[in-house]
GUKETI-735963 format. One record per residue: residue in one letter; residue number from 1; x, y, z of N, C-alpha, C in turn. Coordinates in pm, whole numbers. Example, Ala and Ser with C-alpha at 12.3 -4.5 7.8 and 13.67 -1.06 7.14 Angstrom:
# GUKETI-735963
@zanu:A dovex:1 n_u:1319 n_v:-569 n_w:780 ca_u:1230 ca_v:-450 ca_w:780 c_u:1320 c_v:-330 c_w:780;
@zanu:S dovex:2 n_u:1285 n_v:-225 n_w:708 ca_u:1367 ca_v:-106 ca_w:714 c_u:1290 c_v:3 c_w:787;
//
This chain:
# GUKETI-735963
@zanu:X dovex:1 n_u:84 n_v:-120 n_w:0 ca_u:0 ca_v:0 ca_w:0 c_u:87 c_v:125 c_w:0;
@zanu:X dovex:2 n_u:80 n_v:223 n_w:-71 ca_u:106 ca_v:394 ca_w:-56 c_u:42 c_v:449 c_w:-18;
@zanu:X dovex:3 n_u:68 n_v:541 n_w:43 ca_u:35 ca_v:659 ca_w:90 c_u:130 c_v:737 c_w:178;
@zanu:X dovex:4 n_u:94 n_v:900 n_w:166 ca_u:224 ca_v:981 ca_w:228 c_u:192 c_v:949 c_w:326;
@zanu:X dovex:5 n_u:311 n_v:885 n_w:437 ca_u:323 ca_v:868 ca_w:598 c_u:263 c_v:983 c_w:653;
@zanu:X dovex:6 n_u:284 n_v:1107 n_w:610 ca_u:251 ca_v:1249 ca_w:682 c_u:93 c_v:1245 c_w:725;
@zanu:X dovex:7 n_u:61 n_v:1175 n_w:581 ca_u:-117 ca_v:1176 ca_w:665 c_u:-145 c_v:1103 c_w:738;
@zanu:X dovex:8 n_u:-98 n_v:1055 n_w:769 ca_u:-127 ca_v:932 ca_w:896 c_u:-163 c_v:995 c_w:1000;
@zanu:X dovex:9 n_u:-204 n_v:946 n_w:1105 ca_u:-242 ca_v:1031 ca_w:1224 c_u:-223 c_v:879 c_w:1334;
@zanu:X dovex:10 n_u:-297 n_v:842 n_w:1308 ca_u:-262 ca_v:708 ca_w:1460 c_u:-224 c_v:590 c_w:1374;
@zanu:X dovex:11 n_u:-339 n_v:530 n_w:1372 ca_u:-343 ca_v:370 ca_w:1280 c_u:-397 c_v:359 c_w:1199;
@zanu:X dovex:12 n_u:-358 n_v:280 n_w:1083 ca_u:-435 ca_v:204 ca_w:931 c_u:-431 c_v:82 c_w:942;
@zanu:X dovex:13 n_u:-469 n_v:8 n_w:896 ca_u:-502 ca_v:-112 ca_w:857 c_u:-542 c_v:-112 c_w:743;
@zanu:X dovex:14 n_u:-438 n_v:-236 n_w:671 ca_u:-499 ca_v:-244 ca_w:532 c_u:-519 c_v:-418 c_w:496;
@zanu:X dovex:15 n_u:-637 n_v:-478 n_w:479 ca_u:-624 ca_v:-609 ca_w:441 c_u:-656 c_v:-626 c_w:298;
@zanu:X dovex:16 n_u:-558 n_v:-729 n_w:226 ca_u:-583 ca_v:-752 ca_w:66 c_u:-567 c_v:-892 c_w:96;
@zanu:X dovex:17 n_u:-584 n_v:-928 n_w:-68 ca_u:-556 ca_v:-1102 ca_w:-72 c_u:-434 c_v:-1098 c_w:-153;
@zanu:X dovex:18 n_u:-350 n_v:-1162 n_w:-141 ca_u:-221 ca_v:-1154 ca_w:-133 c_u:-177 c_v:-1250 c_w:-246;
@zanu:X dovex:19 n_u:-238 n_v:-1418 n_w:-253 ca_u:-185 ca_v:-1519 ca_w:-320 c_u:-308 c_v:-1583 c_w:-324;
@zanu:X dovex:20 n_u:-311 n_v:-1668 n_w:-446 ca_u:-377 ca_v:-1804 ca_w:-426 c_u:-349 c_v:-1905 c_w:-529;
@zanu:X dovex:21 n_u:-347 n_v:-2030 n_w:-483 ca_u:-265 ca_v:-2107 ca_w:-573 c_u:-358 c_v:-2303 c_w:-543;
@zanu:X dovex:22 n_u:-387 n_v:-2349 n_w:-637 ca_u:-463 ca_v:-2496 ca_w:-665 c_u:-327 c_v:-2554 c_w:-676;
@zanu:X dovex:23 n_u:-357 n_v:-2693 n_w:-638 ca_u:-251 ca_v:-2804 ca_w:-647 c_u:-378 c_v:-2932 c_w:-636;
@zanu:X dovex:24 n_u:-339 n_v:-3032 n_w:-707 ca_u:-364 ca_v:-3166 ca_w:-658 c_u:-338 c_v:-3232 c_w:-576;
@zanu:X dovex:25 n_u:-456 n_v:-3240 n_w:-475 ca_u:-369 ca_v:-3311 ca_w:-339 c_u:-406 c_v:-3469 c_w:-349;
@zanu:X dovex:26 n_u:-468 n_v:-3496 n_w:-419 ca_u:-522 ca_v:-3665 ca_w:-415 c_u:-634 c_v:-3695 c_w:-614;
@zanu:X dovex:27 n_u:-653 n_v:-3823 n_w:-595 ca_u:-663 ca_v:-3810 ca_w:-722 c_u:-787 c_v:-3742 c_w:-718;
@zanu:X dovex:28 n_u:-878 n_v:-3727 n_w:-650 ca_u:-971 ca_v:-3648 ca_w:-675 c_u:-1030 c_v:-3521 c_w:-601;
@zanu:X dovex:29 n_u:-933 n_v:-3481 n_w:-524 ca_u:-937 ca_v:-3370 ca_w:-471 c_u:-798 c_v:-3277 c_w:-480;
@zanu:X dovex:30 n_u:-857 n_v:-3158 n_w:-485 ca_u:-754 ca_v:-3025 ca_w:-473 c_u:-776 c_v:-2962 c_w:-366;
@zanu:X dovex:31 n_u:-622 n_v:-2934 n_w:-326 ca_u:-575 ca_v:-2838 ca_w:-220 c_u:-583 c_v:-2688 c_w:-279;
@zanu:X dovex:32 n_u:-650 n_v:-2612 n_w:-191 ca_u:-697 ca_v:-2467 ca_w:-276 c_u:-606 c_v:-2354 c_w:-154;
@zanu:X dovex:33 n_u:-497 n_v:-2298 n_w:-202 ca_u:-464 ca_v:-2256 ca_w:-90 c_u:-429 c_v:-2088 c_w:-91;
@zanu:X dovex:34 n_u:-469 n_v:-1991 n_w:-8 ca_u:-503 ca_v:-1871 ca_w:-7 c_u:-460 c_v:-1780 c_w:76;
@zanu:X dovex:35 n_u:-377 n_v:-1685 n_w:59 ca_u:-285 ca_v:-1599 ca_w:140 c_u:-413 c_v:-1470 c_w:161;
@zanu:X dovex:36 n_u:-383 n_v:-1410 n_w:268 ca_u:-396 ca_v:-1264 ca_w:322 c_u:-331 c_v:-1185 c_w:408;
@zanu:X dovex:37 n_u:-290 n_v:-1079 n_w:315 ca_u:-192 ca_v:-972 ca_w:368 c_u:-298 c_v:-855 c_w:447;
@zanu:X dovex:38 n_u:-235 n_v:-833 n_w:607 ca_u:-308 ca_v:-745 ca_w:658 c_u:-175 c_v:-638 c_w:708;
@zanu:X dovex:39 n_u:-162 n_v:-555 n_w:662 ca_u:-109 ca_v:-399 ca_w:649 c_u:-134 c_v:-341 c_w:774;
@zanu:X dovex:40 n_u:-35 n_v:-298 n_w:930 ca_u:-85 ca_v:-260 ca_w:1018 c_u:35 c_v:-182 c_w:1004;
@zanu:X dovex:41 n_u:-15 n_v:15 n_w:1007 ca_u:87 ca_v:97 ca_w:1030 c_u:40 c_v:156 c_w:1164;
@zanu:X dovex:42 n_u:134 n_v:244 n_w:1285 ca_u:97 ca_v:283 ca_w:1408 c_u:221 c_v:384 c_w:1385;
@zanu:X dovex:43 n_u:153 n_v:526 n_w:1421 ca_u:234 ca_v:634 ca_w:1445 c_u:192 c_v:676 c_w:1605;
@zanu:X dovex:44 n_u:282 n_v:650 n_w:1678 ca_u:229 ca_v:684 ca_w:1818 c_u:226 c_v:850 c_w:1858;
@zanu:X dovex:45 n_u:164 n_v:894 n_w:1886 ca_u:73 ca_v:1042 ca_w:1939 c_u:229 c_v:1142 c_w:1992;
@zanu:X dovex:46 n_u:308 n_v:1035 n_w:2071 ca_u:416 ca_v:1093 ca_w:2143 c_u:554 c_v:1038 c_w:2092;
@zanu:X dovex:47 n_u:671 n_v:1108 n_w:2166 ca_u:746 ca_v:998 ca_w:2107 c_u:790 c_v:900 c_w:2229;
@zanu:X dovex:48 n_u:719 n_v:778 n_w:2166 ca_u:725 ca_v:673 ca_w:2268 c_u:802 c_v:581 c_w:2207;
@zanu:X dovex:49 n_u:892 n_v:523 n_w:2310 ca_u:1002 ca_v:428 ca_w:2222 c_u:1005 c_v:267 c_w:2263;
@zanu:X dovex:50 n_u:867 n_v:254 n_w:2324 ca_u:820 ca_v:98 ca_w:2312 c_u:711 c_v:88 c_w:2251;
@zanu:X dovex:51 n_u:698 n_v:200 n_w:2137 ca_u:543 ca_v:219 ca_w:2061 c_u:554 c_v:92 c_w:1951;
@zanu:X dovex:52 n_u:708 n_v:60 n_w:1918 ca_u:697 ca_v:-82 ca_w:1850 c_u:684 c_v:-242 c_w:1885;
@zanu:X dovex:53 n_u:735 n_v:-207 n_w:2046 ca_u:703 ca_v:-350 ca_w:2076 c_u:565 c_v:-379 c_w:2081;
@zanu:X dovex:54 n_u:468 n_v:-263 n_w:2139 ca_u:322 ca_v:-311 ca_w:2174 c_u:297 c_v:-285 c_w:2042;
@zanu:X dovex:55 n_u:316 n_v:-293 n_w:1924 ca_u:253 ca_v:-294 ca_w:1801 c_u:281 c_v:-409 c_w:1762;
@zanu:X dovex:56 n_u:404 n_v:-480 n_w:1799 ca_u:425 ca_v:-616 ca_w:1751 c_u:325 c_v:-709 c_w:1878;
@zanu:X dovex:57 n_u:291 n_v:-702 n_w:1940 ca_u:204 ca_v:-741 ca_w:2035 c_u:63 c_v:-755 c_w:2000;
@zanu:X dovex:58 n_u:35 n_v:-618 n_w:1925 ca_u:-126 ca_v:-596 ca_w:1906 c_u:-75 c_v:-713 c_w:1741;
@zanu:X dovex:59 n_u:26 n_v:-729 n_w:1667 ca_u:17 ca_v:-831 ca_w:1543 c_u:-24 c_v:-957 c_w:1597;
@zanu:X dovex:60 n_u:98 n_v:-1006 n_w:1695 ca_u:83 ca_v:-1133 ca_w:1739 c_u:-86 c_v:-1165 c_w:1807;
@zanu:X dovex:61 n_u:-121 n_v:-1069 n_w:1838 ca_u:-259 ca_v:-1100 ca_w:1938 c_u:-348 c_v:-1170 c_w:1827;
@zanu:X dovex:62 n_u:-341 n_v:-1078 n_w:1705 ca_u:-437 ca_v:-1090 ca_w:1576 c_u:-416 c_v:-1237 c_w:1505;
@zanu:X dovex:63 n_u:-305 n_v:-1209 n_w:1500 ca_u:-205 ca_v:-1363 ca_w:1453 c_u:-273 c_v:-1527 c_w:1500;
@zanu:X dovex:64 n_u:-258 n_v:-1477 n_w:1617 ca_u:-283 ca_v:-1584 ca_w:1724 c_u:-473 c_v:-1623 c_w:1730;
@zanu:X dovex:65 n_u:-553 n_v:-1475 n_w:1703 ca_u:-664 ca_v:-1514 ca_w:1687 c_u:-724 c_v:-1581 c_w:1585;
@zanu:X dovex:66 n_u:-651 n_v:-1538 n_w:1469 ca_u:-687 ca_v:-1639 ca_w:1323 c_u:-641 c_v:-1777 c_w:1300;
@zanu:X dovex:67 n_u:-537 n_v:-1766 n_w:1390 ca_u:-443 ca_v:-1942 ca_w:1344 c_u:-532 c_v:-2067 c_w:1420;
@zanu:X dovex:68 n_u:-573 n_v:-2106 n_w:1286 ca_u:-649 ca_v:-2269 ca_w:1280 c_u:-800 c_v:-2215 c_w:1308;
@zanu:X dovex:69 n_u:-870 n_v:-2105 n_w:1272 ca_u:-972 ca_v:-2054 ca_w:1283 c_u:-1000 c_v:-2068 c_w:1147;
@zanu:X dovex:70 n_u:-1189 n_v:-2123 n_w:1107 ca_u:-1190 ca_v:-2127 ca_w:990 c_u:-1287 c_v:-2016 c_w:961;
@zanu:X dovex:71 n_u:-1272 n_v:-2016 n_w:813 ca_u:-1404 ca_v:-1883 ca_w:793 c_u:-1543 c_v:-1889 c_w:784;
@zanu:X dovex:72 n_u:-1576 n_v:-1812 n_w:848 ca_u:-1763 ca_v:-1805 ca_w:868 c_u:-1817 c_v:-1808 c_w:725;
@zanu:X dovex:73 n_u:-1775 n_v:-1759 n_w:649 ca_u:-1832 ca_v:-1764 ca_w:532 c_u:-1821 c_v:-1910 c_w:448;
@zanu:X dovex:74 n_u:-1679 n_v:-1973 n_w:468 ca_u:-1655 ca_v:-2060 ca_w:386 c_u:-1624 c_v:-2186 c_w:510;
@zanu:X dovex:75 n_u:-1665 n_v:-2226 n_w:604 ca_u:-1638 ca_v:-2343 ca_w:667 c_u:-1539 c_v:-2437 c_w:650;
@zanu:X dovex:76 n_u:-1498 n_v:-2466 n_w:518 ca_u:-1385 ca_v:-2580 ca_w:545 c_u:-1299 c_v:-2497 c_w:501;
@zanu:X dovex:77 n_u:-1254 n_v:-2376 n_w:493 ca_u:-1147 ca_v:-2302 ca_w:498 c_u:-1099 c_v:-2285 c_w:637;
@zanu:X dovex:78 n_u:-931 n_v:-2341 n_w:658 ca_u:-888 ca_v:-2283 ca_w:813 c_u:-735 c_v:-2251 c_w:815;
@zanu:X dovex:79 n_u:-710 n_v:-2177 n_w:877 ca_u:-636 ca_v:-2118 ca_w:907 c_u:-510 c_v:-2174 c_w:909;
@zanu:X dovex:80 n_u:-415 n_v:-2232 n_w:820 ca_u:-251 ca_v:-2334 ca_w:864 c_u:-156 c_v:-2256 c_w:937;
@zanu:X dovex:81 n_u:-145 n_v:-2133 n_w:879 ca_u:-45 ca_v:-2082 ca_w:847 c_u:-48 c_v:-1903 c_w:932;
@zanu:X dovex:82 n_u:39 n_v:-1866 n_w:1017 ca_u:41 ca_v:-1733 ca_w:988 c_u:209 c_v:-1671 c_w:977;
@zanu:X dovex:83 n_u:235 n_v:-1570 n_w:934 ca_u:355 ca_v:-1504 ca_w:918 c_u:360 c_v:-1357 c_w:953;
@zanu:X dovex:84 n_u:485 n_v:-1303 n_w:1079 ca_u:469 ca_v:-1181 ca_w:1103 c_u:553 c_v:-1117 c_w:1088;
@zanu:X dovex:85 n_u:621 n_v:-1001 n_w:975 ca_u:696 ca_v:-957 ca_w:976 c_u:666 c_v:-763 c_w:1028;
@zanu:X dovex:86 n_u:824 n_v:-740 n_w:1126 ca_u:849 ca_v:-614 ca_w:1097 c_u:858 c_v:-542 c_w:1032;
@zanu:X dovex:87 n_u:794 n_v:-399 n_w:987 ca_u:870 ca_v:-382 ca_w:846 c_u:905 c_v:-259 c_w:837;
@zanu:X dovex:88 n_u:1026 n_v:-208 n_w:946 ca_u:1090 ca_v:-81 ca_w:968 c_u:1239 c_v:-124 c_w:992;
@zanu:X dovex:89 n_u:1318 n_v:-52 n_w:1027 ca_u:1458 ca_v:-12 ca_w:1050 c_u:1420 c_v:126 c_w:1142;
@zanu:X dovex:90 n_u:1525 n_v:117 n_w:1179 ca_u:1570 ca_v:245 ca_w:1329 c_u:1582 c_v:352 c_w:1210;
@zanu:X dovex:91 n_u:1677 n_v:373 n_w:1120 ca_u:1674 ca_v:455 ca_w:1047 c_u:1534 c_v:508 c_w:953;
@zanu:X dovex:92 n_u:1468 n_v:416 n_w:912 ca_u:1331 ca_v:497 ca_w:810 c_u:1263 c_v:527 c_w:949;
@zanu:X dovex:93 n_u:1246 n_v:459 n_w:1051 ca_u:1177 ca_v:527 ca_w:1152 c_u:1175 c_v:673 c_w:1201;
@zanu:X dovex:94 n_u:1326 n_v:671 n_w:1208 ca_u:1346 ca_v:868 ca_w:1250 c_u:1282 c_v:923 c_w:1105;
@zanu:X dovex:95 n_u:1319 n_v:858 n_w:1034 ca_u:1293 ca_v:979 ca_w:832 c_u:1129 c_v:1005 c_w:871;
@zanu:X dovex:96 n_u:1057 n_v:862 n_w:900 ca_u:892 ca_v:899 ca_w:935 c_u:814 c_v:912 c_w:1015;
@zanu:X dovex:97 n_u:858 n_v:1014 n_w:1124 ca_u:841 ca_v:1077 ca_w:1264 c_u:788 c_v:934 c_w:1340;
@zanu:X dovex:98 n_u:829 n_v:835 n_w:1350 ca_u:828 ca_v:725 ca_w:1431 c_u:703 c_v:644 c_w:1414;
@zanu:X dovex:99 n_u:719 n_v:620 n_w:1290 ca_u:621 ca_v:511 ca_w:1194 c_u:657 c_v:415 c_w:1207;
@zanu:X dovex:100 n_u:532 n_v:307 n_w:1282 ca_u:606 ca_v:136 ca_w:1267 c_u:515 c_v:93 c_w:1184;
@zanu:X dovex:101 n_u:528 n_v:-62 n_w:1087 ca_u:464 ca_v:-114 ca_w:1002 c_u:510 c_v:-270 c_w:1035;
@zanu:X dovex:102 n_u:403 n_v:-356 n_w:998 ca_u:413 ca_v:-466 ca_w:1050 c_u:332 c_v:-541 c_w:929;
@zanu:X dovex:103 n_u:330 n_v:-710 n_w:852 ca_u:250 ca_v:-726 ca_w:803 c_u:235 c_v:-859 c_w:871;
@zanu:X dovex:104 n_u:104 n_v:-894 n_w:870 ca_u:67 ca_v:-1025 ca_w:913 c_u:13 c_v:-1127 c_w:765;
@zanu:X dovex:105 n_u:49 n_v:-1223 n_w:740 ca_u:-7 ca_v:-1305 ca_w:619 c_u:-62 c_v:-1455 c_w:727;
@zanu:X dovex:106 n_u:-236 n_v:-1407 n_w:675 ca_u:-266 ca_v:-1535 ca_w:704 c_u:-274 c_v:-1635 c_w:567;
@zanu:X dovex:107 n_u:-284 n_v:-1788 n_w:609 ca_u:-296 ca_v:-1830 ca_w:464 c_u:-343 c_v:-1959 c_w:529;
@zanu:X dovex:108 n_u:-450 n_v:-1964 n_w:462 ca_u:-603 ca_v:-2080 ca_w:478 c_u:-581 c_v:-2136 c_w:330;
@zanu:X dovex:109 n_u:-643 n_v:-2279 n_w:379 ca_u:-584 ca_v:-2401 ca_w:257 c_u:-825 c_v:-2459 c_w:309;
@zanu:X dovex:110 n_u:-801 n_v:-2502 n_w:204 ca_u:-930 ca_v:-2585 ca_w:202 c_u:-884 c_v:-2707 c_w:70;
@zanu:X dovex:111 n_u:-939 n_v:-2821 n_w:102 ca_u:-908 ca_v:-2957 ca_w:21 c_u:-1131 c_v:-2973 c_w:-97;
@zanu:X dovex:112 n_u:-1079 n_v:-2938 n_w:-149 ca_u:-1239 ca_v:-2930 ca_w:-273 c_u:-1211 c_v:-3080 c_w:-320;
//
């Protein structure tokens, strides 16, 4: 996602779908398997300099709520997989008055 950091004000969140990819898992069924990228930026109000750990905290919380959770909409979709990356340096941090970014990828597999 873009956008100028300057407009930021607290938090964004951005969720997209990221990947999806069919395989044959048996002779008559397919493994259908489906990434989502969720985009969490936090500019803290002050300058607070554990404003990144509790942001990696508020990822993992989210993380932790989706993994092996299936979807309401689609039932035999669930949750295998999650991945959490940081996605700052000490340096772009000072450049963007103390912008942290984090992405979480969940990725749910269903067998059709």
């Amino acid at each position: 996602p873009s956008f100028d950091n300057k407009d930021l004000s607290t938090r964004r969140v951005i969720v997209r779908s990221a990947e999806a990819s069919e395989e044959i898992y048996t002779r008559s069924e397919l493994l259908n398997t489906v990434k989502v990228d969720i985009w969490f930026a936090y500019r803290p109000a002050t300058n607070d300099l554990i404003a990144g750990d509790r942001e990696m905290q508020l990822v993992d919380e989210v993380a932790k709520h989706f993994f092996r959770q299936r979807l309401p909409t689609h039932t035999e979709a669930v949750c295998v997989k999650t991945e959490r990356v940081p996605l700052y340096d000490k340096e772009q941090v000072g450049k963007n008055s103390g912008l942290f970014t984090s992405l979480l990828t969940l990725t749910y597999e269903v067998i059709e």
